[in-house]
N, C-alpha and C positions, 0 to 999 in steps of 0.2 A: 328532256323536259323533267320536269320535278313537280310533283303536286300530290293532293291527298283523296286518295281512295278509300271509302266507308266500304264499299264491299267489291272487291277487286277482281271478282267472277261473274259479279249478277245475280249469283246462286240464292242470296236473300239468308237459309239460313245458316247458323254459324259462320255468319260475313267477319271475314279476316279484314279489319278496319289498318292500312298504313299511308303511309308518305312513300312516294315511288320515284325512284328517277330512272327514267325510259327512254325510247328514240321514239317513243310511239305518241305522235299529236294526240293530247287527249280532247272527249268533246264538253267542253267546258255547259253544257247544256243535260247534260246525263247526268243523274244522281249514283249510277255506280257504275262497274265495269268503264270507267272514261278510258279506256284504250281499246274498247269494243272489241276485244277479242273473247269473251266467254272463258280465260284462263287468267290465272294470277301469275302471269310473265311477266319480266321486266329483268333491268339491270342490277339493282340494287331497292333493298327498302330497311323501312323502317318501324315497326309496329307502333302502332298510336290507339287511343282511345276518341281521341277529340280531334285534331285535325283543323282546328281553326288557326293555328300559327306553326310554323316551323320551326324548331327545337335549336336553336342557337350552338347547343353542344348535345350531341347522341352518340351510342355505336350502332353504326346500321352494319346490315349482311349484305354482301357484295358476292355475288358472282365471278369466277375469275378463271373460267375457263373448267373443261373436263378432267384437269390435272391438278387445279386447286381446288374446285370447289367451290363453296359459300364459306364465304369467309367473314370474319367479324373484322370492323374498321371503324375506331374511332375520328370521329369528322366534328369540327368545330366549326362557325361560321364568325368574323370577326368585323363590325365594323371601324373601316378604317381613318376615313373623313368622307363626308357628304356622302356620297351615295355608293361609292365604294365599298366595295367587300372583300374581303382576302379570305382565301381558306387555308386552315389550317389542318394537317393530320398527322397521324404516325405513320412515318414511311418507312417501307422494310424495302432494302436492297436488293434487287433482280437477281444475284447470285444466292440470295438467301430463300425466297420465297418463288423461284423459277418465274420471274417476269413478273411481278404482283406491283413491282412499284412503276412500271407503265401503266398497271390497269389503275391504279391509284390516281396518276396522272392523270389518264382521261375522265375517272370520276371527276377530279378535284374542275378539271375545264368546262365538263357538261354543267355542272350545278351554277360556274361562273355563268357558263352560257344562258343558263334557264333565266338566272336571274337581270341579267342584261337584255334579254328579249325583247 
């Protein structure tokens, strides 16, 4: 899932306001923590102020395991024709980055997927 979290804990202050993409259904009824977990987990984000549209072109920080880390990815969104969307990124080589451009992979699928939902 992919969507926008104004405070990503619940905690109220100093709400870390981003754009998340998760496994976790969020509750489209909740004004913060929408993955009801009381922590700022996820896959991937993107820091945002506003949150009412999704950034067409950003680098977000991606997760990629205990051996890489957080990592920075830039991610492009392109429309293609009609309602189609392509994504585009920089992709690093599995022998270069120990496996980062599978996790790149299933980024680039989940956000297709969010948005085909």
């Amino acid at each position: 899932y992919i969507y926008h979290d104004a405070d990503c804990d619940g905690a109220g202050a100093n709400a870390l306001s981003l754009w998340v993409l998760d496994d976790s259904k969020p509750n489209t009824t909740a004004t913060s923590d929408l993955d009801g977990d009381g922590k700022c987990t996820y896959h991937a984000r993107l820091d945002s102020t506003g949150g009412k549209m999704l950034p067409t072109s950003a680098t977000w920080r991606m997760y990629c395991g205990p051996a890489e880390g957080w990592v920075s990815l830039d991610l492009t969104l392109k429309e293609a024709s009609g309602k189609d969307l392509v994504l585009g990124s920089t992709m690093v080589s599995s022998a270069e980055r120990g496996g980062m451009a599978a996790s790149v992979a299933a980024l680039s699928l989940a956000i297709m997927q969010a948005f085909f939902a």
